[in-house]
PDB file with one MODEL, atoms N, CA, C and O in Angstrom:
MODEL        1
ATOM      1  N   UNK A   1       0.852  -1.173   0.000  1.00  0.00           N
ATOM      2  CA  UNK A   1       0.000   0.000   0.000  1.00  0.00           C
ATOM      3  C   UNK A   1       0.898   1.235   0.000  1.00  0.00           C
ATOM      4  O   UNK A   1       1.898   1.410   0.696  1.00  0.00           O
ATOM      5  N   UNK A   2       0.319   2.133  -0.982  1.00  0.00           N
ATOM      6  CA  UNK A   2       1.247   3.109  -0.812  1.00  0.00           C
ATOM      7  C   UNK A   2       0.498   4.266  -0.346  1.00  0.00           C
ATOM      8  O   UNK A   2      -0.724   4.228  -0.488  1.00  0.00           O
ATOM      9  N   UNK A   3       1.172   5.547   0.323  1.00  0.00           N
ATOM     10  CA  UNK A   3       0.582   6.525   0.596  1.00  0.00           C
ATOM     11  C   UNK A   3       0.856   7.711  -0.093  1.00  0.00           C
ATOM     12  O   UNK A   3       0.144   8.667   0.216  1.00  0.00           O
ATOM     13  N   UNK A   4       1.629   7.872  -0.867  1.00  0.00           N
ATOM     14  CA  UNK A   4       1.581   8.734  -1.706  1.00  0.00           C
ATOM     15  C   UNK A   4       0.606   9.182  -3.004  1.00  0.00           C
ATOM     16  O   UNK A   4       0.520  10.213  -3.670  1.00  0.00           O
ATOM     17  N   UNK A   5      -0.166   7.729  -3.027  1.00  0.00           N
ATOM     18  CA  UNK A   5      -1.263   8.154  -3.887  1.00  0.00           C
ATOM     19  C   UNK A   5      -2.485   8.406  -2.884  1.00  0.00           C
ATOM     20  O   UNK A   5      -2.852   7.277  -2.555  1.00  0.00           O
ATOM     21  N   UNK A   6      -3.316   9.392  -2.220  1.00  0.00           N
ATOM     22  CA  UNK A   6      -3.546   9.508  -1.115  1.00  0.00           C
ATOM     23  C   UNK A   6      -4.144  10.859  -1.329  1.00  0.00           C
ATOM     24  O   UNK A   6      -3.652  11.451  -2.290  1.00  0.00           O
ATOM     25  N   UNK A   7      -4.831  11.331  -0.853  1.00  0.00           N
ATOM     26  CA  UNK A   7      -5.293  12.875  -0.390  1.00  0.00           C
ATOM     27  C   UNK A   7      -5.037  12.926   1.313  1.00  0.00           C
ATOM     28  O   UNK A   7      -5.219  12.194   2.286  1.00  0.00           O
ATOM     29  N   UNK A   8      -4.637  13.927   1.086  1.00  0.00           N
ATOM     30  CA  UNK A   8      -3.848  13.928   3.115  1.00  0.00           C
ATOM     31  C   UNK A   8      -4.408  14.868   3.937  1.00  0.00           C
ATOM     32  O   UNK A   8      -4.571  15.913   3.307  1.00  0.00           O
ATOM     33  N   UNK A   9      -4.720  14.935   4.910  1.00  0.00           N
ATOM     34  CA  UNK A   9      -5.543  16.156   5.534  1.00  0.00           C
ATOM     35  C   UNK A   9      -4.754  16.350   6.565  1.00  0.00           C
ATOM     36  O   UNK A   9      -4.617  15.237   7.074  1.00  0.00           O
ATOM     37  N   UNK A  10      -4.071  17.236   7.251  1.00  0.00           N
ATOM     38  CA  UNK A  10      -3.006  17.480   8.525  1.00  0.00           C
ATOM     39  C   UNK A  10      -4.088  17.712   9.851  1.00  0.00           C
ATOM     40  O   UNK A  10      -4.798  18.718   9.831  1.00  0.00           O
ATOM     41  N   UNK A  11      -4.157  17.030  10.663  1.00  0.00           N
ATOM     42  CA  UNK A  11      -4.892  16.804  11.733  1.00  0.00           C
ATOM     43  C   UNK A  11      -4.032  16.978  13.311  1.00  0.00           C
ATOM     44  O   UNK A  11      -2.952  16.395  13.218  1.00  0.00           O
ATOM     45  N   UNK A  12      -4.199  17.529  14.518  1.00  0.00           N
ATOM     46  CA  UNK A  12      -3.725  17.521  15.779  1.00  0.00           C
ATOM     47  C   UNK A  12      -4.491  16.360  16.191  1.00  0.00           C
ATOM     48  O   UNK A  12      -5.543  16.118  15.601  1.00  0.00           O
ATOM     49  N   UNK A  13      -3.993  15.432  17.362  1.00  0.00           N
ATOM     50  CA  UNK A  13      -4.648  14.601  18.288  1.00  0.00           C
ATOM     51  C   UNK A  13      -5.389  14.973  19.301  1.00  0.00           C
ATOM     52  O   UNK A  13      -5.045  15.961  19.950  1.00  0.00           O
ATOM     53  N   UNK A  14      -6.086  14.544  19.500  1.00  0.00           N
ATOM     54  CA  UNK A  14      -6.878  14.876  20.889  1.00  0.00           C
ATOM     55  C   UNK A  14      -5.916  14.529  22.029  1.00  0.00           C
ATOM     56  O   UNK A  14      -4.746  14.215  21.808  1.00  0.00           O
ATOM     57  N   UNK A  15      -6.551  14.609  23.491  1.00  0.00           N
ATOM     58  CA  UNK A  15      -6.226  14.377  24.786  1.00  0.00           C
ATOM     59  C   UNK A  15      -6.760  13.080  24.364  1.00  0.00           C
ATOM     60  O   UNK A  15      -5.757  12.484  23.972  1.00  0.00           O
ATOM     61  N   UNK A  16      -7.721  12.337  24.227  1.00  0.00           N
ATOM     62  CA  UNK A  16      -8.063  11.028  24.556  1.00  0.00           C
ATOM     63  C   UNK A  16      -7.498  10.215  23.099  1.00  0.00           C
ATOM     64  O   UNK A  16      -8.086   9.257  22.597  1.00  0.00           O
ATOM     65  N   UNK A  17      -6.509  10.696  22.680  1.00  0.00           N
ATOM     66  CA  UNK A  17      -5.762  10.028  21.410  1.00  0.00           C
ATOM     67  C   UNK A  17      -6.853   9.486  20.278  1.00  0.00           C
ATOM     68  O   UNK A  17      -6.729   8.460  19.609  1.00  0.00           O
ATOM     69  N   UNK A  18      -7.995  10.470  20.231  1.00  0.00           N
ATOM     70  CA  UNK A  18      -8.698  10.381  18.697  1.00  0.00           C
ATOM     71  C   UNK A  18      -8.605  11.525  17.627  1.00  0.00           C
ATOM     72  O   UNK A  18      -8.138  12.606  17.986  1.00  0.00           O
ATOM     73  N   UNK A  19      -9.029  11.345  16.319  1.00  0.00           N
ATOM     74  CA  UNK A  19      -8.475  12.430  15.632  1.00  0.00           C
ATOM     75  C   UNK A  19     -10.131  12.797  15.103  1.00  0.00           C
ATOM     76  O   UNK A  19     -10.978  11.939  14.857  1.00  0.00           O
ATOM     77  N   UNK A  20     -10.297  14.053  15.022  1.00  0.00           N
ATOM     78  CA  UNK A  20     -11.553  14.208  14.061  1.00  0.00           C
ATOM     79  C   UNK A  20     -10.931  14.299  12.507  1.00  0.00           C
ATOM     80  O   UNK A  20      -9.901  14.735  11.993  1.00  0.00           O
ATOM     81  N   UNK A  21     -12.210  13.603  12.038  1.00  0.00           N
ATOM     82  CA  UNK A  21     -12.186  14.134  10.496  1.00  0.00           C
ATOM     83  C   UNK A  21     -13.275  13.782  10.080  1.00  0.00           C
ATOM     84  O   UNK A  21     -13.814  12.709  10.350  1.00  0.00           O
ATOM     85  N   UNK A  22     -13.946  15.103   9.007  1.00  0.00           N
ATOM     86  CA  UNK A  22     -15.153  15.454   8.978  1.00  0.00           C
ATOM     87  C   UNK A  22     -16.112  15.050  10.102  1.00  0.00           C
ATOM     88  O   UNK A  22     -16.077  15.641  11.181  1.00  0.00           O
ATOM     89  N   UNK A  23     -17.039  13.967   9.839  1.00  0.00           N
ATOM     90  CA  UNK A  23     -18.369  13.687  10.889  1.00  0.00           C
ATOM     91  C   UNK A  23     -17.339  12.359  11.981  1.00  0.00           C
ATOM     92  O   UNK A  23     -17.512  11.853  13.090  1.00  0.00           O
ATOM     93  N   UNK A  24     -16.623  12.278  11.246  1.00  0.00           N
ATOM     94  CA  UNK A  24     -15.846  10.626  11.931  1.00  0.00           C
ATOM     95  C   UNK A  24     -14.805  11.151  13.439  1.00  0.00           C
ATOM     96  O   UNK A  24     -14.205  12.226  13.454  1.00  0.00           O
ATOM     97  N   UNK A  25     -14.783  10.415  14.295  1.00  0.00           N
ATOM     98  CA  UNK A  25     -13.901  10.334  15.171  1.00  0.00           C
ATOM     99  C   UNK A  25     -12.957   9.233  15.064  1.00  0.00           C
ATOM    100  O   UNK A  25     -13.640   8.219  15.206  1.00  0.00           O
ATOM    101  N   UNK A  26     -11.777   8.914  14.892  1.00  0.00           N
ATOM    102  CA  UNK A  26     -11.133   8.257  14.283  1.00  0.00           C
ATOM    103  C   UNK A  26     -10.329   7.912  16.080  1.00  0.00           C
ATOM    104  O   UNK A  26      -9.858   8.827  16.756  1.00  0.00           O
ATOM    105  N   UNK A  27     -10.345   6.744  16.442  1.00  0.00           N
ATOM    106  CA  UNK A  27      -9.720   6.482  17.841  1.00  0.00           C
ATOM    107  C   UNK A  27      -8.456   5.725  17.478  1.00  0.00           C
ATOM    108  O   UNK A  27      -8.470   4.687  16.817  1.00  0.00           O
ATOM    109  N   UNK A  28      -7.391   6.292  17.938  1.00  0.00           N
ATOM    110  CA  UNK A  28      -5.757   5.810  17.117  1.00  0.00           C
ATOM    111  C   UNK A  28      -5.234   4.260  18.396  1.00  0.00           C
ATOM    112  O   UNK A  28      -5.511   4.334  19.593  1.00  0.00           O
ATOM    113  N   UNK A  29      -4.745   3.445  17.994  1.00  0.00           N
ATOM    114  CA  UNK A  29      -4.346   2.791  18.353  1.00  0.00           C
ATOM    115  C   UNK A  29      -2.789   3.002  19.647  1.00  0.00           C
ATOM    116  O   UNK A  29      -1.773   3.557  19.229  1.00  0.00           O
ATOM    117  N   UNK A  30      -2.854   2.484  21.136  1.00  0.00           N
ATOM    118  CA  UNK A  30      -1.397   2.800  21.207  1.00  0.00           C
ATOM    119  C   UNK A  30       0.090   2.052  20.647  1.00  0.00           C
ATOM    120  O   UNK A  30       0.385   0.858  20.686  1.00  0.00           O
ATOM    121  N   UNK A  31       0.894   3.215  20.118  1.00  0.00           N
ATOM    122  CA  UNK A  31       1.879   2.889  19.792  1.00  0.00           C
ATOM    123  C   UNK A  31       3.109   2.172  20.795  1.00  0.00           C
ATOM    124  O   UNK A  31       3.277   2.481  21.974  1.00  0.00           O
ATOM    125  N   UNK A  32       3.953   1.103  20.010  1.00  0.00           N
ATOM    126  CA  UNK A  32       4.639   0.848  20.835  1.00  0.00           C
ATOM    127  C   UNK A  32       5.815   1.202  21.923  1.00  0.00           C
ATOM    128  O   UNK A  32       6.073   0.646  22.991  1.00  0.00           O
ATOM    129  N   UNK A  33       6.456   2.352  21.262  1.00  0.00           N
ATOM    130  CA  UNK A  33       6.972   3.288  21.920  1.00  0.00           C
ATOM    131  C   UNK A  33       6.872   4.896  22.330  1.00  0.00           C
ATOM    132  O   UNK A  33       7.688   5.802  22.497  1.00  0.00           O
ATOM    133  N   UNK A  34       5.456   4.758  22.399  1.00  0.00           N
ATOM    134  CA  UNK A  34       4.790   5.847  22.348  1.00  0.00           C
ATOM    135  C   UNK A  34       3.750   5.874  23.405  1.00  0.00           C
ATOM    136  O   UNK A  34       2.821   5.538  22.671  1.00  0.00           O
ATOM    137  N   UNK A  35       3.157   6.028  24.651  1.00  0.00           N
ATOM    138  CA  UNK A  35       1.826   5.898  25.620  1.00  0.00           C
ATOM    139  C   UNK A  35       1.010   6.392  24.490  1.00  0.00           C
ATOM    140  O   UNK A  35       0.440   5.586  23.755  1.00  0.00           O
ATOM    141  N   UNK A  36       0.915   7.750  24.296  1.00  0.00           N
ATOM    142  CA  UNK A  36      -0.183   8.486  23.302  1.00  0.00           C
ATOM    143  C   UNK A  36       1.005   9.087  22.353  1.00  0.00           C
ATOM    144  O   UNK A  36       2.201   8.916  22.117  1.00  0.00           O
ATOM    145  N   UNK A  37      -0.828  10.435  21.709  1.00  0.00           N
ATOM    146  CA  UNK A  37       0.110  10.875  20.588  1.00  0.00           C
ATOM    147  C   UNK A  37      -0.844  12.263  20.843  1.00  0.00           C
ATOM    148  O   UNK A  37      -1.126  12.976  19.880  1.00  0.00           O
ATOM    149  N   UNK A  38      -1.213  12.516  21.910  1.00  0.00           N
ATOM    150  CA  UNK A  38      -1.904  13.457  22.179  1.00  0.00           C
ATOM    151  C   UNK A  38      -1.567  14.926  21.829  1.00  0.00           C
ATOM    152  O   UNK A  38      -0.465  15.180  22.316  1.00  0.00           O
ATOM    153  N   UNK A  39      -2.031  15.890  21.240  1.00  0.00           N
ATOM    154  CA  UNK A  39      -1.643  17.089  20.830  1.00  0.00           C
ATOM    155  C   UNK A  39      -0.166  16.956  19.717  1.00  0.00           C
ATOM    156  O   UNK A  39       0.672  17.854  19.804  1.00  0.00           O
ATOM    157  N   UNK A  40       0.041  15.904  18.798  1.00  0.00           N
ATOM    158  CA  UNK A  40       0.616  15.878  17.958  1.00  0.00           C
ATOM    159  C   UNK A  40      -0.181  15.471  16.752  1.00  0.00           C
ATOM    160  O   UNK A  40      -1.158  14.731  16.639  1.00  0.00           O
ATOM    161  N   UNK A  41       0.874  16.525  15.435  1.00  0.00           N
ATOM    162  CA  UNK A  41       0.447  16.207  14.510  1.00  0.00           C
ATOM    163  C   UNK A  41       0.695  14.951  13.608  1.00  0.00           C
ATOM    164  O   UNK A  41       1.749  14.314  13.599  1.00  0.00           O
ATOM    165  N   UNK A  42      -0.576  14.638  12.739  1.00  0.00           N
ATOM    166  CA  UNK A  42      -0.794  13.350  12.237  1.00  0.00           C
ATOM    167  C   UNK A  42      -1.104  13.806  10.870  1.00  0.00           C
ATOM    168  O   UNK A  42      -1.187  15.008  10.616  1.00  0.00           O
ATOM    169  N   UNK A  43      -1.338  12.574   9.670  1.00  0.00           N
ATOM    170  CA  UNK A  43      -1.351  13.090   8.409  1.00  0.00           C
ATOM    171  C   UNK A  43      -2.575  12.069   8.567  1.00  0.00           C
ATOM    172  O   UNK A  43      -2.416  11.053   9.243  1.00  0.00           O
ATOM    173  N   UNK A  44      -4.095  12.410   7.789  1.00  0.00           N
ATOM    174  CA  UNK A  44      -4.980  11.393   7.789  1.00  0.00           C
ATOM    175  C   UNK A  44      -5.180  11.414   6.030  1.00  0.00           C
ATOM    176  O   UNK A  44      -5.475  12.424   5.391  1.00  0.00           O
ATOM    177  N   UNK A  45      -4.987  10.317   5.563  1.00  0.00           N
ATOM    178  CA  UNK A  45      -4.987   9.708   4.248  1.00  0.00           C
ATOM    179  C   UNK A  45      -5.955   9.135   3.658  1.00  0.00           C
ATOM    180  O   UNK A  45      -6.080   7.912   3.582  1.00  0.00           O
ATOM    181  N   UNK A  46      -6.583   9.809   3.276  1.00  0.00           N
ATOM    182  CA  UNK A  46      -7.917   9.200   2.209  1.00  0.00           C
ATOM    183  C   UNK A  46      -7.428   8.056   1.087  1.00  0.00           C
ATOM    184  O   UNK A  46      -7.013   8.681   0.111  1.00  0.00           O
ATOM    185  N   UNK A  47      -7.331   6.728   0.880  1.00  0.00           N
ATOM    186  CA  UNK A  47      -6.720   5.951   0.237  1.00  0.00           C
ATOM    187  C   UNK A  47      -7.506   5.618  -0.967  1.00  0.00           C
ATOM    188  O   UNK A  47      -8.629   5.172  -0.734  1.00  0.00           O
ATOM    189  N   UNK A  48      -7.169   5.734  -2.174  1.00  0.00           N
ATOM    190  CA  UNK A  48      -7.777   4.672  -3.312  1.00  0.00           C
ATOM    191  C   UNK A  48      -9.106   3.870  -2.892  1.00  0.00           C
ATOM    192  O   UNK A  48     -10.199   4.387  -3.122  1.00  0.00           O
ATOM    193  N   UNK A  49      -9.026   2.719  -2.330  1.00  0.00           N
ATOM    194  CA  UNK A  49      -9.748   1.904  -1.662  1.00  0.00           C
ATOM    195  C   UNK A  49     -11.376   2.737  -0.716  1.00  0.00           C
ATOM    196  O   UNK A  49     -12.215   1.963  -0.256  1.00  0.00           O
ATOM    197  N   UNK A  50     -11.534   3.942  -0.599  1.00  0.00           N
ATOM    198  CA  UNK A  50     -11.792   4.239   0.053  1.00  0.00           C
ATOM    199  C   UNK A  50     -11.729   4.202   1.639  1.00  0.00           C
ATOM    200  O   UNK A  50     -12.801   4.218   2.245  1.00  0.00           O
ATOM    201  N   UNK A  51     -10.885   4.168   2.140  1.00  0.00           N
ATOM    202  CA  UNK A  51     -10.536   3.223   3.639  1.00  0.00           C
ATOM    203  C   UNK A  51      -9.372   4.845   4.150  1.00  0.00           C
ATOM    204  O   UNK A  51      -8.763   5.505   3.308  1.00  0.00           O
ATOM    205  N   UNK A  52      -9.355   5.057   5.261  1.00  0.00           N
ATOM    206  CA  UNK A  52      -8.638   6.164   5.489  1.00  0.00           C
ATOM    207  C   UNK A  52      -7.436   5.329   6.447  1.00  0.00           C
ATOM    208  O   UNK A  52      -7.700   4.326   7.111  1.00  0.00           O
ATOM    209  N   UNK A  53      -5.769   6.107   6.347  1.00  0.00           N
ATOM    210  CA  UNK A  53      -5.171   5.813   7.217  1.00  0.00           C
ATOM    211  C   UNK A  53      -4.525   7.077   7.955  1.00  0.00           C
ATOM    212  O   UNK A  53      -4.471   8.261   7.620  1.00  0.00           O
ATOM    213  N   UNK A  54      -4.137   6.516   8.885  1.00  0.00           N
ATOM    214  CA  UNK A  54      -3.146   7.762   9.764  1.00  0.00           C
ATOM    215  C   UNK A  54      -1.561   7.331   9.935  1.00  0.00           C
ATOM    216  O   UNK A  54      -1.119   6.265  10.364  1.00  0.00           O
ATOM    217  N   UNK A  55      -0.694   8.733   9.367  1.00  0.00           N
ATOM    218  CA  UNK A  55       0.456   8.433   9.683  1.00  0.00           C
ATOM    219  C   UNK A  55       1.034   9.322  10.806  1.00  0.00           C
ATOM    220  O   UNK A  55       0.334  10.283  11.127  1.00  0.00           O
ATOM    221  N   UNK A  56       1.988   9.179  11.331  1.00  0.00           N
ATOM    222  CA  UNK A  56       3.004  10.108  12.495  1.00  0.00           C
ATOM    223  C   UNK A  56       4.218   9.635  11.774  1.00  0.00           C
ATOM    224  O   UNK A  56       4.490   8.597  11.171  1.00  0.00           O
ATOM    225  N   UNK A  57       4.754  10.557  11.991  1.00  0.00           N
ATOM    226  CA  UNK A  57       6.196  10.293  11.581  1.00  0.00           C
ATOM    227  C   UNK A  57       6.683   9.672  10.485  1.00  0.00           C
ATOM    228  O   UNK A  57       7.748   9.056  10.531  1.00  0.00           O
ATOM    229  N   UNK A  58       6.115   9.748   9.633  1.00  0.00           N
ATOM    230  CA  UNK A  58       5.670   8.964   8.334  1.00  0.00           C
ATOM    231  C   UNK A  58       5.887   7.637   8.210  1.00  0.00           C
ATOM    232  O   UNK A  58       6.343   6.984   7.272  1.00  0.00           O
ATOM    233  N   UNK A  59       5.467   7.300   9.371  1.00  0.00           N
ATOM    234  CA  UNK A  59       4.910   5.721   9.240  1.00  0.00           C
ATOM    235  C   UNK A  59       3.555   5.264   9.089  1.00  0.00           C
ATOM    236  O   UNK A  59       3.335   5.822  10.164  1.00  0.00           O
ATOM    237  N   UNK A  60       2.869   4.967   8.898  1.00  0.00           N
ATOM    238  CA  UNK A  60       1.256   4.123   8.790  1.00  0.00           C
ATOM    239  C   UNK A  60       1.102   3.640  10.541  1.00  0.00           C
ATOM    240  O   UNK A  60       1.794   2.694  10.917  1.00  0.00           O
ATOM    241  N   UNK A  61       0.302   4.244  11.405  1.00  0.00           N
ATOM    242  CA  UNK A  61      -0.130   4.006  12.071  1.00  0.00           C
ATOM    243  C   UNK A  61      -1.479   3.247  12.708  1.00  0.00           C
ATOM    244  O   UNK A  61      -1.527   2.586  13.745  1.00  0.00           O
ATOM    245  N   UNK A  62      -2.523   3.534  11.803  1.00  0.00           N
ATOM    246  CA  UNK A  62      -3.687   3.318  11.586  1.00  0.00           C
ATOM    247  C   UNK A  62      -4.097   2.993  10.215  1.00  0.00           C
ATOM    248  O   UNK A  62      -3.591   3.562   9.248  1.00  0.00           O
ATOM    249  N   UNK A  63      -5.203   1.891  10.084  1.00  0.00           N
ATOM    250  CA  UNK A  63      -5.523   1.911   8.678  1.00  0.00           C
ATOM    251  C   UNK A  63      -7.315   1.503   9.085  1.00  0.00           C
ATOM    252  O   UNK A  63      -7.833   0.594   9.733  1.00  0.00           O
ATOM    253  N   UNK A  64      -7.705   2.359   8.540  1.00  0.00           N
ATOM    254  CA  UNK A  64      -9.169   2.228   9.188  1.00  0.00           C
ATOM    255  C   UNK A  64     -10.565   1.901   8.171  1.00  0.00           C
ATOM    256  O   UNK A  64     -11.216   2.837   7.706  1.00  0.00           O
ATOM    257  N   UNK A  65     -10.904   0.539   7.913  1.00  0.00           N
ATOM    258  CA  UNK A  65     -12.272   0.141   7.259  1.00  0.00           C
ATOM    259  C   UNK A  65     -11.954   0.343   5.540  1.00  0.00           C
ATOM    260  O   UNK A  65     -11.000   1.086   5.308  1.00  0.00           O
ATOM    261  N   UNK A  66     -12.646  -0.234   4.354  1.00  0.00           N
ATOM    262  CA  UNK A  66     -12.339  -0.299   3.560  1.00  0.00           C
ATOM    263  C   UNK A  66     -14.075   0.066   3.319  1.00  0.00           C
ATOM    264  O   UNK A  66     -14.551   0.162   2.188  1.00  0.00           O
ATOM    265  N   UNK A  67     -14.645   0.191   4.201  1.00  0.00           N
ATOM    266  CA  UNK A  67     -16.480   0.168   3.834  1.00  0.00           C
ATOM    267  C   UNK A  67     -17.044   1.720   4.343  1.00  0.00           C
ATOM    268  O   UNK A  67     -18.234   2.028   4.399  1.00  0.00           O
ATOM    269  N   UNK A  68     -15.926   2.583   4.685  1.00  0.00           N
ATOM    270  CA  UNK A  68     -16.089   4.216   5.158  1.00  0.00           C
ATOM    271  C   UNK A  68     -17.016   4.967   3.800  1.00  0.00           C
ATOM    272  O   UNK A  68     -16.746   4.570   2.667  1.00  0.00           O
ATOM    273  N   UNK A  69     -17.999   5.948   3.963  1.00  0.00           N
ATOM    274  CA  UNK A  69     -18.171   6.386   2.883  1.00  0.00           C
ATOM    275  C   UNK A  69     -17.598   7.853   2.355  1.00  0.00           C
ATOM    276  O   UNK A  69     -17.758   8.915   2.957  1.00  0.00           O
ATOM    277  N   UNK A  70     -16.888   7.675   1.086  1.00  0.00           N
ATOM    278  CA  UNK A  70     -16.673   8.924   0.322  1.00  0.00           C
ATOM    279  C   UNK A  70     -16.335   9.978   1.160  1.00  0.00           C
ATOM    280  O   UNK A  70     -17.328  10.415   1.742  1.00  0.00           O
ATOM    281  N   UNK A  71     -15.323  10.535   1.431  1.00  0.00           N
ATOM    282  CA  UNK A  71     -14.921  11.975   2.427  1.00  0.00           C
ATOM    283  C   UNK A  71     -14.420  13.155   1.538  1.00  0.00           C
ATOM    284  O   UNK A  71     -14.167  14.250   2.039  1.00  0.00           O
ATOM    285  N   UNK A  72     -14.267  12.866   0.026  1.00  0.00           N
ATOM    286  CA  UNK A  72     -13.159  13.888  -0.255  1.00  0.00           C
ATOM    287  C   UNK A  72     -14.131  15.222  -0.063  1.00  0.00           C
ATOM    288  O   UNK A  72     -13.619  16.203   0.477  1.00  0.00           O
ATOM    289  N   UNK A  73     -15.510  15.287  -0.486  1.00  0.00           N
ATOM    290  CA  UNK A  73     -16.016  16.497  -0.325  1.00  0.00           C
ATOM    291  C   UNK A  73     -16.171  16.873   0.890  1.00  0.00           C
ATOM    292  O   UNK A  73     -16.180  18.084   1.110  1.00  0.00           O
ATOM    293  N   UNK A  74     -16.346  15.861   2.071  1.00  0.00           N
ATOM    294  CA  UNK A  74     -16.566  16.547   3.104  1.00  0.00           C
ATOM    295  C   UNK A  74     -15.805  16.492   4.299  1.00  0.00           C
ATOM    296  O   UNK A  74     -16.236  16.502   5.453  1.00  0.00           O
ATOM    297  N   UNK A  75     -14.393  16.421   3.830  1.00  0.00           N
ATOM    298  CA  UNK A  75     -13.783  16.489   5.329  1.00  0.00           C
ATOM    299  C   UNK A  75     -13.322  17.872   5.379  1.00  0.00           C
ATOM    300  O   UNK A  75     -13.052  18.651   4.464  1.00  0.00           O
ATOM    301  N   UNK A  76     -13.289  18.011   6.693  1.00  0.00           N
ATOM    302  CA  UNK A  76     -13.168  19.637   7.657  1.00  0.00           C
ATOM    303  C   UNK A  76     -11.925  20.141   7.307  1.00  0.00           C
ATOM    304  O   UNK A  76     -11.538  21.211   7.777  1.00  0.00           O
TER     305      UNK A  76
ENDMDL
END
């Protein structure tokens, strides 16, 4: 999977380590060398597939549902 073919939206974390985008609350997984990721920025990736992922540090952190509907018009 690649992420460069991707539409990317730059997102901050919450305190309770979820990210909004558009209507969705997106709840991030903890990382392994990481407790949270709270008040850091994240890249959220609209994929081909329709399925969104999240990166930090430009790694793939999250990869979330392949059955999400359509966001490009409406994320925030």
């Amino acid at each position: 999977m690649t992420l460069l073919v991707s539409a990317q939206h730059e997102r901050v974390v919450a305190n309770d380590n979820t990210v909004v985008f558009g209507k969705l609350t997106l709840q991030l997984p903890r990382l392994r060398d990481r407790l949270h990721l709270a008040r850091c920025p994240v890249l959220v990736h609209e994929l081909l597939d329709d399925s969104l992922g999240v990166s930090f540090g430009g790694k793939l952190i999250a990869r979330l549902g392949a059955a999400l509907p359509t966001l490009s018009n409406k994320a925030a």
